[in-house]
C-alpha positions in Angstrom: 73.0 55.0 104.8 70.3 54.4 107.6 71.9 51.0 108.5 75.5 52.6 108.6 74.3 55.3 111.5 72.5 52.6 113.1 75.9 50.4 113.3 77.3 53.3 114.8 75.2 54.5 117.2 75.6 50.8 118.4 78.6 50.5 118.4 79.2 53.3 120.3 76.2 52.6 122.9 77.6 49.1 123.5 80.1 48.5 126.2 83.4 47.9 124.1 86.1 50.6 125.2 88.3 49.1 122.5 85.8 50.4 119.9 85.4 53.9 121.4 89.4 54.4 121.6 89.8 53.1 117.7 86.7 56.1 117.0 88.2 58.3 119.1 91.7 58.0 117.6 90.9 58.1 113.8 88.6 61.4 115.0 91.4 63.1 116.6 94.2 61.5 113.9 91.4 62.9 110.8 90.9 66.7 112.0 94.5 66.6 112.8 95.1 65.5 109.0 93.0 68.1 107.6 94.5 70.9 109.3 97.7 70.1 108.6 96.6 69.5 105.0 94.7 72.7 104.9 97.0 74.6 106.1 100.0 73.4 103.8 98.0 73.9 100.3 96.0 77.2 101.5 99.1 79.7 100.7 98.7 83.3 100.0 97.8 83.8 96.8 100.1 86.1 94.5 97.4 89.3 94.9 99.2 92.0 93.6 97.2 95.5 93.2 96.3 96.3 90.1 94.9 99.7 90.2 95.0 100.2 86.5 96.1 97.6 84.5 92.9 96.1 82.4 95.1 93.4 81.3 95.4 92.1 84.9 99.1 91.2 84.1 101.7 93.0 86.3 104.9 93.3 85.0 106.7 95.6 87.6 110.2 94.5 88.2 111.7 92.4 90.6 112.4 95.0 93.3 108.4 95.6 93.7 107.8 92.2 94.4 106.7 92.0 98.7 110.1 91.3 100.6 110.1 88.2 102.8 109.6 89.7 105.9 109.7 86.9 109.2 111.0 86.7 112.5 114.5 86.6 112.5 117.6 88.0 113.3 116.8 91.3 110.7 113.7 91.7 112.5 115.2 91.6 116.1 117.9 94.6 114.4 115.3 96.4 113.3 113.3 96.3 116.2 116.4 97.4 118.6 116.6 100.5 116.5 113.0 101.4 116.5 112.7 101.2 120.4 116.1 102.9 120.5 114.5 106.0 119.3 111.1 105.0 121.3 112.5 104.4 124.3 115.3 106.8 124.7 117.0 106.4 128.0 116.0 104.5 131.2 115.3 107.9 132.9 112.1 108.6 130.3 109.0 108.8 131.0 108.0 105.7 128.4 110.7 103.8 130.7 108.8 105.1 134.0 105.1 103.6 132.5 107.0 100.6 131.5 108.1 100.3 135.6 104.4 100.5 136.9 103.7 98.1 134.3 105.9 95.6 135.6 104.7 96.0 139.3 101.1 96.2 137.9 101.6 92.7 136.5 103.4 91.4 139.7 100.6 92.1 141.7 98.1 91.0 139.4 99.9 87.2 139.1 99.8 87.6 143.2 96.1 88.1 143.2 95.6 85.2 140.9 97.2 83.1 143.6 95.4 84.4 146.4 92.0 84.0 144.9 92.7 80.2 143.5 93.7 79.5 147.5 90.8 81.2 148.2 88.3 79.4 145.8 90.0 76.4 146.9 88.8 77.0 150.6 85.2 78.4 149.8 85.0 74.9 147.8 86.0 72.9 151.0 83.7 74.6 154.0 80.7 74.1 151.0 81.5 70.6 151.3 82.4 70.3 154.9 79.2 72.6 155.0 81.1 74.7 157.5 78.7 77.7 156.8 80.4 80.6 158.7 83.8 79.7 157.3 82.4 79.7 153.4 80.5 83.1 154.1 83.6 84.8 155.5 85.8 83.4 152.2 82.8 84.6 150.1 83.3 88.3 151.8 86.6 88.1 151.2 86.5 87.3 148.0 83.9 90.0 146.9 86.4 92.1 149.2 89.5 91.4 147.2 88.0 91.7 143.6 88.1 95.5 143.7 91.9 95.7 143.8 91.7 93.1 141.3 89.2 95.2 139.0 91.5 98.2 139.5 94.7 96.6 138.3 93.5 95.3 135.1 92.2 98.5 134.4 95.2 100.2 135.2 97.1 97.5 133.0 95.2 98.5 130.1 95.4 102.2 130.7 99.1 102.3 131.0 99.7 99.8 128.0 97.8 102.8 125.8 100.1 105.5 127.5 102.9 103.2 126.5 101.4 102.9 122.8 100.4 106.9 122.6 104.1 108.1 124.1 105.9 105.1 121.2 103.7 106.5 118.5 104.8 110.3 119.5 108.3 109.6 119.6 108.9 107.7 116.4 106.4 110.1 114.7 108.3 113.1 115.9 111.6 111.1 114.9 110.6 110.9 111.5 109.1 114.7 111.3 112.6 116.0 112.4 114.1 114.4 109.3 111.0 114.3 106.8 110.6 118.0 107.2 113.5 119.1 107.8 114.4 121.6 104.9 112.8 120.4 101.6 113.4 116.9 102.4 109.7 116.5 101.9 109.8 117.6 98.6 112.6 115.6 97.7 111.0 112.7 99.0 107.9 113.3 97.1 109.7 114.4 93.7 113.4 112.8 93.5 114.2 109.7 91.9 116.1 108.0 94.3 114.9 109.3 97.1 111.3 109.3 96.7 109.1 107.4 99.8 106.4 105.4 98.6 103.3 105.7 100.2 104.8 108.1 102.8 101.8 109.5 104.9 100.5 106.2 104.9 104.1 104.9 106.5 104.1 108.0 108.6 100.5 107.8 110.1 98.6 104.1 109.7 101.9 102.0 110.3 104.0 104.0 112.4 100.3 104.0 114.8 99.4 100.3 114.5 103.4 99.1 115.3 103.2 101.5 118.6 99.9 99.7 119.9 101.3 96.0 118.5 104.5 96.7 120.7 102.6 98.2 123.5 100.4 95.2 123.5 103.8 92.5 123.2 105.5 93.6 126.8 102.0 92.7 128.5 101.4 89.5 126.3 105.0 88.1 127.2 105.7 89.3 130.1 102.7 88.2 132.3 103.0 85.2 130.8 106.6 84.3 131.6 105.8 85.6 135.1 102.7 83.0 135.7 104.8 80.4 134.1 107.0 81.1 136.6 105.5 81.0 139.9 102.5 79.0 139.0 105.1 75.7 137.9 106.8 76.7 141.4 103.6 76.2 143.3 102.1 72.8 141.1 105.7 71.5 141.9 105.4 72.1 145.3 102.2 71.0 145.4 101.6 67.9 142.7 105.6 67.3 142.4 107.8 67.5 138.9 105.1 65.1 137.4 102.5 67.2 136.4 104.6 70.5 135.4 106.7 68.1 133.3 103.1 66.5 131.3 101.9 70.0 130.5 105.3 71.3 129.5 105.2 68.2 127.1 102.0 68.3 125.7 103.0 72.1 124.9 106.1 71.7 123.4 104.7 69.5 121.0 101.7 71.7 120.0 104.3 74.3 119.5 106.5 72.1 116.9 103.2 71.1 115.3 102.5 75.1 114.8 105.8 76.4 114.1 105.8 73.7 111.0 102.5 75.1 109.4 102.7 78.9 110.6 101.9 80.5 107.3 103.9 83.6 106.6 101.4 86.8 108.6 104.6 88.9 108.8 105.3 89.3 104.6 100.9 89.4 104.6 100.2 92.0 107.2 103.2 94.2 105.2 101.2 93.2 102.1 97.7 94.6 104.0 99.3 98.2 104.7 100.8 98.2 101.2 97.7 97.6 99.6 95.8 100.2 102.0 98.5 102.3 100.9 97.5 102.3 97.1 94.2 102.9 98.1 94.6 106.0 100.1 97.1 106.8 96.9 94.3 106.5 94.5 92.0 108.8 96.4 94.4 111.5 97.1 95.2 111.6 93.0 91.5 111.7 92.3 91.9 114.6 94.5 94.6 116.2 93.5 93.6 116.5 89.8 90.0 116.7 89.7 89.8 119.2 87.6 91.8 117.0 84.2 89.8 114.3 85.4 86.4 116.4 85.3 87.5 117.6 82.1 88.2 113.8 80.9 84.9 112.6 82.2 86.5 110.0 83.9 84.5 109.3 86.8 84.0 106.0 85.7 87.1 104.9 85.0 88.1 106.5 88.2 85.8 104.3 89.9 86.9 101.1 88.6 90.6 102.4 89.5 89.6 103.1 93.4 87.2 100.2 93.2 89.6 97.4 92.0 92.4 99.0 95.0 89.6 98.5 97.5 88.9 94.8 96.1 92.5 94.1 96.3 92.0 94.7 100.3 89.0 92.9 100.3 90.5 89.8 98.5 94.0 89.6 99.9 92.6 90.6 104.0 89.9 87.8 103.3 92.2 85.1 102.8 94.3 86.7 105.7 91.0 86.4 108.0 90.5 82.7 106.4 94.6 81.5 107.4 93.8 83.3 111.1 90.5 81.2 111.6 92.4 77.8 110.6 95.2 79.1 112.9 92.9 79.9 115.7 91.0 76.7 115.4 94.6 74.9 116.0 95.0 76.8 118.7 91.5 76.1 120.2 91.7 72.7 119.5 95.8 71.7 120.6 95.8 74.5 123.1 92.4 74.6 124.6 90.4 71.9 124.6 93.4 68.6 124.1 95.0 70.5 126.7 92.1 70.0 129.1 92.9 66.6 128.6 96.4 66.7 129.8 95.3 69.1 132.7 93.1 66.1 134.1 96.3 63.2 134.2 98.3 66.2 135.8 94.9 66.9 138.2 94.9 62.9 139.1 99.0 63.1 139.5 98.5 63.2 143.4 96.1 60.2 143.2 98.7 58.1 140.6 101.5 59.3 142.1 101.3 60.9 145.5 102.3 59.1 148.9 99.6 56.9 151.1 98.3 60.0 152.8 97.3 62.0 149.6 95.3 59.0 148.2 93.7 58.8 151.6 92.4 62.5 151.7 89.0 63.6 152.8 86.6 64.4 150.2 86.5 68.0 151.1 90.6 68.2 151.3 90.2 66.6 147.7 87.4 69.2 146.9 90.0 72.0 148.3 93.0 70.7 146.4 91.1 69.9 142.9 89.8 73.7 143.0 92.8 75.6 144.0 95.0 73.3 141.3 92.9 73.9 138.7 93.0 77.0 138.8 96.9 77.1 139.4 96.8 74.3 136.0 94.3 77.0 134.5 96.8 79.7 135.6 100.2 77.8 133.9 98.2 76.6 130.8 97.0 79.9 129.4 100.2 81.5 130.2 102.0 78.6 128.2 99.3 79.2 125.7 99.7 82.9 125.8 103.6 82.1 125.0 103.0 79.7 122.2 100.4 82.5 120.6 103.2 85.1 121.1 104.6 84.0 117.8 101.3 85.1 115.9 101.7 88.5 117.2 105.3 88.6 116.6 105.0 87.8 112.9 102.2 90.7 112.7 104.7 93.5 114.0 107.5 91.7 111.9 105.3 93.0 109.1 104.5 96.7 111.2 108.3 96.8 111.8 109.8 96.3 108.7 107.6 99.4 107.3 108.7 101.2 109.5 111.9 100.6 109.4 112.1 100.9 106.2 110.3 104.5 106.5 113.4 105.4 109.7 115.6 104.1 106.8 114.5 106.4 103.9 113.9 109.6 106.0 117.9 108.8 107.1 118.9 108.8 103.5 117.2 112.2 102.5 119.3 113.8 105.8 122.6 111.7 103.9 122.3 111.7 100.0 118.9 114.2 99.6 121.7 117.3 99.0 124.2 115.1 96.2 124.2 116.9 93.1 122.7 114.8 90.4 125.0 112.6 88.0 125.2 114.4 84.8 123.7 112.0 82.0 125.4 112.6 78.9 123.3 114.2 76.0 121.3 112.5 73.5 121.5 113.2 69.8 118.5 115.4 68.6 116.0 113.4 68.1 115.0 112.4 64.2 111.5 114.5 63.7 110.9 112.9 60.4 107.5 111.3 59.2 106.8 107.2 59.7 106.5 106.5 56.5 102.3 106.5 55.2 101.6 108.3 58.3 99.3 110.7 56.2 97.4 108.2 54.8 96.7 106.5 58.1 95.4 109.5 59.6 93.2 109.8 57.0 91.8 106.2 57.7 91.6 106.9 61.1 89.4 109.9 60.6 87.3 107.8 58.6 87.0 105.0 61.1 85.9 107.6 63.8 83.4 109.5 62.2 81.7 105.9 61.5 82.0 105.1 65.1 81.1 108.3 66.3 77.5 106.7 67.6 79.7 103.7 69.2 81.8 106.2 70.9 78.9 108.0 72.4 77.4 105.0 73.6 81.2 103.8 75.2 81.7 106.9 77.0 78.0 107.0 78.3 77.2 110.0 77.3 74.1 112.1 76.8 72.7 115.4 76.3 69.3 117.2 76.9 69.0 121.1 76.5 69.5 122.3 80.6 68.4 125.3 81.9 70.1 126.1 85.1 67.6 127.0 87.7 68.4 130.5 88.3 71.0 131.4 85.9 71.4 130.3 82.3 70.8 127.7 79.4 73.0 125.3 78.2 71.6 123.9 74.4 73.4 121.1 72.2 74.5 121.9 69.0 77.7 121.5 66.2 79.3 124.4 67.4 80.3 126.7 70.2 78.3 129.6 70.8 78.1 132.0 73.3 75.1 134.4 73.7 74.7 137.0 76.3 76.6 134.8 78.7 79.1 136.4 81.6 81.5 134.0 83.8 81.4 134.5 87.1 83.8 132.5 89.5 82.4 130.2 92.6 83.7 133.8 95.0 81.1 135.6 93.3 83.7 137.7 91.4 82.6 138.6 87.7 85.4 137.6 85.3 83.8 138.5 82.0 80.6 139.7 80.6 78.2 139.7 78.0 80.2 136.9 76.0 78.7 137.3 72.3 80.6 135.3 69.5 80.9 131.6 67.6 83.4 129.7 66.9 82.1 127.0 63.9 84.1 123.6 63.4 87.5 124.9 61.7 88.6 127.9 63.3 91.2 128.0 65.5 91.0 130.1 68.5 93.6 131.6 70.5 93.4 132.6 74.1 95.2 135.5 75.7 94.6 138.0 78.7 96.6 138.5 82.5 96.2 136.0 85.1 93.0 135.6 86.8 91.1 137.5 83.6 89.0 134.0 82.9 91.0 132.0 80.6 90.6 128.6 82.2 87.2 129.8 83.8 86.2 130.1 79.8 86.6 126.4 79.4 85.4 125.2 82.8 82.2 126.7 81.7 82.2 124.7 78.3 83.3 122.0 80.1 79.9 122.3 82.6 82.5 122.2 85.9 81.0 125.5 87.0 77.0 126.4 86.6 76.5 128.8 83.5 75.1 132.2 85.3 73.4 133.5 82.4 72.9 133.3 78.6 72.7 130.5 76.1 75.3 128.5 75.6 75.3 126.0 72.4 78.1 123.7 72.4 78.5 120.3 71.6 78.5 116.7 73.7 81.0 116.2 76.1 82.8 113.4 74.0 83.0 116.0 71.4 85.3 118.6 73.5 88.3 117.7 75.4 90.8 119.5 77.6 94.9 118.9 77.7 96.1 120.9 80.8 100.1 121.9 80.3 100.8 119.1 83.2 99.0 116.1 81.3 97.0 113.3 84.0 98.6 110.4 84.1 96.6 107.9 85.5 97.8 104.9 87.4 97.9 102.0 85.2 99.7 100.7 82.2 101.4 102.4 79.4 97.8 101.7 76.9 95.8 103.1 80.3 97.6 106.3 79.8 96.6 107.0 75.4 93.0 105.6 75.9 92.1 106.9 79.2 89.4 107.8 80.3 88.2 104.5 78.4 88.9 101.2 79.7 90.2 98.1 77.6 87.2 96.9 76.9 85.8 100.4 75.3 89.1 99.9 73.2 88.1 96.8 71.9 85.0 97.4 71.3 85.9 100.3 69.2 88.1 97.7 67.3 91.3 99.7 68.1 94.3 97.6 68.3 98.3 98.2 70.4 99.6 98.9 66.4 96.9 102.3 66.2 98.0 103.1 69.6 102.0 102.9 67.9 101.0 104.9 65.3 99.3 107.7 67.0 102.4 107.6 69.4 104.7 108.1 66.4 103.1 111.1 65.3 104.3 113.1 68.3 106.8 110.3 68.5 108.8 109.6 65.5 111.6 107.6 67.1 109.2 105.6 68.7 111.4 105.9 71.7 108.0 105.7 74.4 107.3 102.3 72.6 110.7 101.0 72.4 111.5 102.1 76.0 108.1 100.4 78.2 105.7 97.7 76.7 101.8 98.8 76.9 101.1 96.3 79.5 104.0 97.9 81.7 102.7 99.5 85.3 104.7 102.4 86.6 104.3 106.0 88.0 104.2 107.4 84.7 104.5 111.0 86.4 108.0 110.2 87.3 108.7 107.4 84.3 108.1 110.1 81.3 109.9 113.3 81.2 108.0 116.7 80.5 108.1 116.2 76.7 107.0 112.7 76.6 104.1 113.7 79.3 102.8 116.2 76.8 103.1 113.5 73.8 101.2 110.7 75.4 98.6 113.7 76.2 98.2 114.3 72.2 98.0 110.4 71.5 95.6 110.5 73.6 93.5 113.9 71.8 94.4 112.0 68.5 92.6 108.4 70.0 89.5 110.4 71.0 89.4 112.2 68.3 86.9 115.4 69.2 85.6 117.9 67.0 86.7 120.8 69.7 90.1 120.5 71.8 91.5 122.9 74.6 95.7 123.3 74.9 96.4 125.2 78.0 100.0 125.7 77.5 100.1 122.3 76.6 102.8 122.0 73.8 106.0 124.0 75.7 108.1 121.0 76.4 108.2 119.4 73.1 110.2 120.2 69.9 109.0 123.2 67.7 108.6 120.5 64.7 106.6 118.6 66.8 104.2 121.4 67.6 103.8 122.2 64.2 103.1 118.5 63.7 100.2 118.5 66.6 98.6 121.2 64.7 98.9 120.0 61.8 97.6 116.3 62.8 94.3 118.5 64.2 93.7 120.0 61.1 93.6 116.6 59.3 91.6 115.1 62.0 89.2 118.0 61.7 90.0 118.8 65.8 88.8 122.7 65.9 91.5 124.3 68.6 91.3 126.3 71.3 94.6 127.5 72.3 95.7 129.3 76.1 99.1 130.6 75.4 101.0 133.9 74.7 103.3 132.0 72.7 103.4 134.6 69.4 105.2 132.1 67.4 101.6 129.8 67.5 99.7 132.3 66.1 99.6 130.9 62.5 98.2 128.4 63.9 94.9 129.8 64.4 92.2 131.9 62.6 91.3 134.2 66.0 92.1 135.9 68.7 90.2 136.3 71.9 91.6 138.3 74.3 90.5 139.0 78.1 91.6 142.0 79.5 91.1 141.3 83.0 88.4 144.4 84.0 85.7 141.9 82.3 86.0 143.3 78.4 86.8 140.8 75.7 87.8 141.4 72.3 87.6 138.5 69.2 89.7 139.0 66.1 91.1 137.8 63.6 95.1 136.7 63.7 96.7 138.9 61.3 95.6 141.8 63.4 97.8 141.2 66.5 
């Protein structure tokens, strides 16, 4: 190895130029190579978000898959449209700030040529060493860089104006239409004409696509101007030569780039889709955080928000990974190789100027070198500025086509939102008969849960110590639910009931009644440990042991097996030994058709709030009470959409299970399902007794 650096380190010390060019060219050749090669095998990955799904397979359909989004002719439509509504009419005030834009940028391409004429001078008194002469350009040119200061200040302050005024307009745009009657709702609720991710559409993308397009006018039109005067004046000055190597050298870099551009457009639409689940996921944790306090499941929560947020990690690392190879082309072909082009056209006058140009003093040489340089400076950042225009175009190709597709959606709520809906002709009554053995499995499954009743506490990380709330009262562990000198009191300080006295032992099946606002659900909140017990004793069991089915079931994001097991993961489900065929068959006891099954595989994602109707929301909601099996359950109201035959077949399924009921409902007719009554009368009395004396 030693002998092999020492060969080259001679070989490049020694005085053979036709060594150092063979180097020099396999150097340049091999890093061109590689990027090339980099950048054709490092292609997005297929990162799709999987907020729920265990399995990590995504099986949405076709028309979920990201749409190819580039610069083309769509894009250039699209775009028209969006600064249609942007930009109204020429007599705007967006069009005025556009107008001192323009003569901002005029003047600042001016100044750039006055100070590299100026630079140019200073550089040939310091060589002439005409003193006075270099201190009067040196004035000067601290005199000339306020106006200088002040205009690229003022360019930035008007390109926000023009981003601020762009955001207001389409925002406005799209509030005339989004909430415009219930067009909001139907948005949110409709089939058809629901908007995905809509406040992230209305808010992050419709903001980030005004300051892209705000940024664009500056990025191509200064550029096009410098371009522009700054060939005129090397022309003048150097002669077609030089203009003609730079435009050259560009114009291959560009072909090089436009052949291994990866696709940022359909990624950065990818980015804001993703960021897009993840808001999603946090504003469902907030909207139903009472079921999913009741359901303990914080941690599967967790993992649901956590896996969105590593989706954005994973798919804007690679994103930041293609921009750095990108970026290191462009600092390598447009940068540094283009200093190398800069010098031929610098030493153009020498190779190919007239007798009196080769014979020039050193400080007119000094003079010229300096002021085109900085011209040759001037024209190649402007062509690079051009050539990098295509990275931000592909960006807001990826802004734009969000939100156009947002303009597009809010237009078809003001056109089709108010069609009536196509009648669907009615299905046959459904066959409520028994899967045949169905009893006997139940029966198994009992078994197979009391064994693993240790196992299930130790999946669902539970535990349980006696507490005694500091101030108020104590909450004790024990088979049944007991409450012992205990009053409910609600987080406004308003007492709902008092002195609760009574036990309810595994088996008896309570019903709930009493007017609004009496302390139903306040009850079971309590049980539930949502709200701090105020006084009293109150024995119930684990947590595991008790659990709540509101009347509008969750439905987590995920897969169809996410939504029975929840709030376990698939790994809880397998270590539990439970397989997809127990999940089928505690299905088909709310289920006998089997029509959920038949209809979606369990690996299957969708937004199961919209994919099931109200019936087959409160089905999955009792597969799911059957799976966890608990020795107490809660129904608010939770049994109104389904078949009367299937009620009975919920309660019965609970008896055999040994699930002890607790029942919120003023349903008469559910009565004989239960063994008591306990009824709130609002004023903070309460009354327990048996059925048959309603």
């Amino acid at each position: 190895m030693s002998s092999f650096v020492t060969l080259v380190q001679d070989t490049l010390n020694a005085d053979h130029s036709r060594y150092k060019k063979v180097l020099l060219c396999v150097f340049l050749g091999s890093s061109t190579f590689s990027l090339l090669k980099t950048l054709k095998t490092a292609r997005p990955a297929n990162i799709s978000v999987q907020l729920t799904s265990e399995t990590g397979k995504n099986n949405a359909s076709s028309n979920d898959r990201p749409k190819r989004v580039s610069v083309d002719r769509v894009f250039f439509a699209r775009l028209q449209k969006i600064l249609e509504i942007a930009f109204p009419s020429w007599q705007s005030k967006e069009a005025g700030y556009f107008c001192i834009l323009t003569v901002l940028l005029f003047v600042r391409t001016s100044l750039t040529v006055v100070i590299a004429e100026m630079l140019g001078r200073n550089a040939q008194w310091l060589v002439a060493r005409k003193w006075d002469e270099m201190i009067n350009g040196i004035l000067n040119f601290g005199l000339i860089s306020i106006p200088a200061a002040y205009i690229n200040a003022s360019l930035k302050y008007y390109t926000g104006l023009i981003a601020l005024h762009t955001r207001k307009s389409l925002s406005e745009h799209v509030h005339a239409k989004y909430l415009d009657g219930t067009n909001f709702y139907k948005a949110s609720n409709l089939g058809n004409n629901k908007i995905k991710n809509a406040d992230q559409r209305v808010t992050a993308d419709i903001e980030r696509f005004s300051t892209e397009i705000a940024e664009l006018y500056t990025s191509l039109f200064k550029p096009f101007l410098d371009v522009l005067l700054f060939t005129y004046k090397l022309t003048e000055i150097l002669g077609w030569q030089g203009p003609a190597i730079m435009y050259g050298y560009f114009a291959f870099s560009a072909i090089i780039k436009r052949v291994i551009m990866p696709g940022f457009g359909r990624m950065v639409a990818r980015l804001s889709e993703l960021e897009g689940y993840y808001r999603t996921a946090h504003q469902r944790l907030l909207a139903n955080s009472e079921e999913i306090a009741f359901y303990d499941g914080s941690r599967k929560e967790r993992k649901i928000i956590n896996d969105a947020l590593s989706s954005i990690f994973t798919y804007n690392k690679f994103y930041l990974y293609l921009n750095s190879v990108i970026n290191t082309f462009d600092g390598i072909y447009i940068k540094y190789y283009a200093s190398v082009a800069g010098y031929i056209v610098l030493a153009s006058p020498l190779i190919f100027g007239n007798a009196q140009q080769r014979s020039a003093s050193t400080a007119d040489l000094t003079r010229d070198y300096i002021r085109n340089s900085q011209y040759l400076t001037s024209l190649a950042q402007a062509v690079g500025d051009l050539v990098l225009v295509s990275n931000k175009l592909t960006s807001i190709a990826g802004y734009t086509s969000r939100v156009s597709e947002l303009l597009e959606m809010v237009k078809h709520l003001q056109e089709a939102g108010n069609k009536p809906f196509t009648i669907v002709p009615e299905k046959p009554k459904e066959d409520a008969s028994e899967v045949e053995g169905i009893h006997d499995w139940i029966a198994s499954w009992k078994k197979r849960c009391d064994e693993q009743r240790e196992l299930r506490i130790k999946v669902r990380q539970s535990s349980f110590t006696n507490v005694k709330v500091p101030g108020g009262g104590e909450i004790a562990l024990g088979e049944d639910i007991d409450f012992n000198g205990v009053d409910i009191v609600s987080p406004e300080g308003k007492l709902l009931v008092t002195n609760l006295n009574f036990k309810v032992p595994s088996g008896v099946n309570v019903m709930v009644t009493g007017p609004n606002g009496a302390g139903k659900s306040s009850l079971f909140r309590v049980i539930g440990e949502l709200w701090p017990l105020h006084c009293g004793v109150l024995t119930k069991p684990m947590k595991e042991d008790i659990l709540f089915v509101p009347q509008k079931p969750y439905l987590v994001l995920g897969t169809l097996r996410d939504q029975i097991i929840y709030p376990h993961t698939v790994d809880d489900m397998k270590r539990l030994g439970v397989t997809d065929n127990d999940l089928k068959m505690l299905l088909a006891i709310v289920d006998p058709p089997q029509k959920i099954t038949t209809d979606w595989a369990w690996d299957e994602v969708r937004d199961w709030f919209y994919a099931f109707s109200g019936g087959q929301k409160q089905r999955v909601a009792m597969a799911r009470l059957f799976y966890h099996r608990p020795k107490f359950a809660i129904l608010d109201e939770c049994t109104s959409a389904v078949s009367d035959e299937i009620e009975d077949k919920i309660y019965e399924t609970c008896k055999e299970l040994g699930i002890t009921i607790f029942t919120v409902s003023h349903r008469k007719n559910l009565a004989r399902h239960h063994e008591k009554l306990l009824n709130f009368d609002g004023r903070g009395g309460w009354s327990l007794t048996p059925v048959d004396q309603m």
